[in-house]
C-alpha positions in Angstrom: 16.6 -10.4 -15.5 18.9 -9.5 -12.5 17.3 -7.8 -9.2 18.7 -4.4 -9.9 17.7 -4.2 -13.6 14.3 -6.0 -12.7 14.2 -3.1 -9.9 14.9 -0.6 -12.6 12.1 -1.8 -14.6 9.6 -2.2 -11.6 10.0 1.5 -10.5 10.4 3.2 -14.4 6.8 1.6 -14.9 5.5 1.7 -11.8 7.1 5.3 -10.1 7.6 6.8 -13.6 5.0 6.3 -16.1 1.7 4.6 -13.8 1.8 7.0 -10.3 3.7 10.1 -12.1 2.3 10.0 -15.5 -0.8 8.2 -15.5 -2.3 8.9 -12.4 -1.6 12.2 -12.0 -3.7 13.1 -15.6 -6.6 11.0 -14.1 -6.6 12.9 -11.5 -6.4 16.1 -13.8 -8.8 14.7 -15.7 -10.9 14.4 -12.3 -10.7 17.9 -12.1 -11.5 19.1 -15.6 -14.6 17.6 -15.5 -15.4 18.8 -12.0 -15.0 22.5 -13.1 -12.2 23.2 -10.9 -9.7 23.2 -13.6 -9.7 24.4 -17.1 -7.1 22.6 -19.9 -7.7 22.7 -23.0 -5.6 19.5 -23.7 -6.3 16.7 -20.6 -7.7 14.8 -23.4 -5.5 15.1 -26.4 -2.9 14.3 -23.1 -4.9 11.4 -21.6 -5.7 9.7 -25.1 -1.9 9.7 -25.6 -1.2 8.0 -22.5 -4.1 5.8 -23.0 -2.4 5.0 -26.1 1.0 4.4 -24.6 -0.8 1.6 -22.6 -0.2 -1.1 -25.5 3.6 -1.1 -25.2 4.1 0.1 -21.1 1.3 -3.1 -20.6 4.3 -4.9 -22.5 6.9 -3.6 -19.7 4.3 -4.5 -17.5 4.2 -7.9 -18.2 7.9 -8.7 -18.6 8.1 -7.4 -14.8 5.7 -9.9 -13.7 7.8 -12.6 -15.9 11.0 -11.5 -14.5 9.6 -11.4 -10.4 10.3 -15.0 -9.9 13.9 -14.8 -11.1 14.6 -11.7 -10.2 13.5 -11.6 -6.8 14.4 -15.3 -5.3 17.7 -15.6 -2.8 18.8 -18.4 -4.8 20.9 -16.4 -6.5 22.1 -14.4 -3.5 23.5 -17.9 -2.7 25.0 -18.4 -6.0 26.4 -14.8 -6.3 27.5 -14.1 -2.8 28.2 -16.7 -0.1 28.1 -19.7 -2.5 31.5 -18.5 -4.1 33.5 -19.7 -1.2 31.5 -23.3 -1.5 31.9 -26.4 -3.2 29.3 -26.5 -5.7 27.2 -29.2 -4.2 26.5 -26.9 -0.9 26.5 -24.2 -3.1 23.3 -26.0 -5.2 21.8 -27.1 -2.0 21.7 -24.3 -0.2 20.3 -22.2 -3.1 17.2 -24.7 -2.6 16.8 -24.2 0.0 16.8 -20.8 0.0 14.2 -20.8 -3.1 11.6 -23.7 -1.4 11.5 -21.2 1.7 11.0 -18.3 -0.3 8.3 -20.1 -2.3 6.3 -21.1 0.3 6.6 -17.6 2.7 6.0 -15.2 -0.3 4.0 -17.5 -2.7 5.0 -15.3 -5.5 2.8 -17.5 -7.9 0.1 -16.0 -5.8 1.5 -12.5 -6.3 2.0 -12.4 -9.8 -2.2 -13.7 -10.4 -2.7 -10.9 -8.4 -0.9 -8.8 -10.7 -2.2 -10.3 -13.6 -5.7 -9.5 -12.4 -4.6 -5.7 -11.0 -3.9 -5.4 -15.0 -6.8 -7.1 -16.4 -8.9 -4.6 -14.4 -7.1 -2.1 -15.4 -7.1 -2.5 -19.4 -10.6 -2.9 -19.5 -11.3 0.4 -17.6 -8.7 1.8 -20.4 -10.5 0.8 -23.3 -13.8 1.8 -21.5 -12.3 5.4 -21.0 -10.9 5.3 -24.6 -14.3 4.5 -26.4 -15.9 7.5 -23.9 -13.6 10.2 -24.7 -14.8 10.9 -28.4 -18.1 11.9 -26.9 -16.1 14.4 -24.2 -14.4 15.8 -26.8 -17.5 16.9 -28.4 -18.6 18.6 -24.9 -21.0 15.5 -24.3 -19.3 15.1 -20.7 -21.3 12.4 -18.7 -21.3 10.7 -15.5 -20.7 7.5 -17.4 -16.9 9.0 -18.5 -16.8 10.7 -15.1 -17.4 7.2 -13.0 -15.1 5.5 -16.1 -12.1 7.7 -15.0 -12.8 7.4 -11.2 -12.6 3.7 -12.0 -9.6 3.5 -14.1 -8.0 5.5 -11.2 -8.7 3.4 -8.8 -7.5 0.5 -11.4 -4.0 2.1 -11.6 -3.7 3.2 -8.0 -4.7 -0.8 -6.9 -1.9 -2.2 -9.9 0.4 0.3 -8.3 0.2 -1.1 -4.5 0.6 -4.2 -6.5 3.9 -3.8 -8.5 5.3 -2.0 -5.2 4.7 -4.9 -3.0 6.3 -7.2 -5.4 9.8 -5.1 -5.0 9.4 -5.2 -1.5 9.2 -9.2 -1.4 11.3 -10.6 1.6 14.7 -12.2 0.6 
């Protein structure tokens, strides 16, 4: 995966679906059950973005894959100033370039954090999931209400995650 298509990626996942999808019906959620709002469908709504988890946790992942690639100046060197190199140079400096960017941005490091950002957050989504049959039948609890404060807090942290990764010094 290139840097502008991995960039693409990042932010349809991370911009589109998690902070401007997913989040925000959380946070409708929120409100539902807090009386201040009244809709009628937050949880057919939420249930189908629950649902949509299995294949965006797919995007997800293949973002994480594609970090390392994507995002190390070795192929700046390649691409850009190693065209007017011999291919030797060309090879060493793109090293170079990779070994320092390994060791300042450790992005082994970041993508465990990632991985663990998402872990968190599907088991909060299958916690909400098995809750929301019971909500459904008016059998709100504080259970489901601390479940979605949780997975909220789940997205919001795998959010700050993904956006850090696209801001990764190269």
């Amino acid at each position: 995966m290139n840097p502008t298509s991995w960039s693409r990626a990042r932010s349809d996942f991370n911009h589109a679906w998690l902070k401007n999808r997913f989040v925000v019906a959380l946070s409708k959620a929120r409100k539902v059950l807090d009386g201040a709002v009244e809709d009628e469908f937050i949880w057919d709504d939420l249930s189908a973005l629950l649902a949509e988890w299995s294949a965006r946790k797919i995007d997800a992942m293949q973002i994480l894959e594609g970090y390392a690639v994507a995002m190390n100046p070795s192929r700046i060197v390649a691409d850009g100033i190693g065209e007017n190199l011999d291919s030797e140079t060309t090879s060493w400096l793109a090293d170079i370039a990779s070994r320092r960017w390994t060791q300042t941005e450790k992005p082994e490091e970041r993508i465990a954090t990632a991985r663990e950002a998402m872990d968190t957050m599907n088991a909060q989504i299958e916690v909400v999931a098995n809750l929301i049959p019971d909500v459904r039948q008016n059998k709100s609890s504080v259970k489901f209400a601390t479940a979605i404060i949780e997975l909220q807090t789940a997205a919001s942290n795998l959010s700050e995650v993904l956006t850090a990764l696209g801001s990764t010094r190269v």
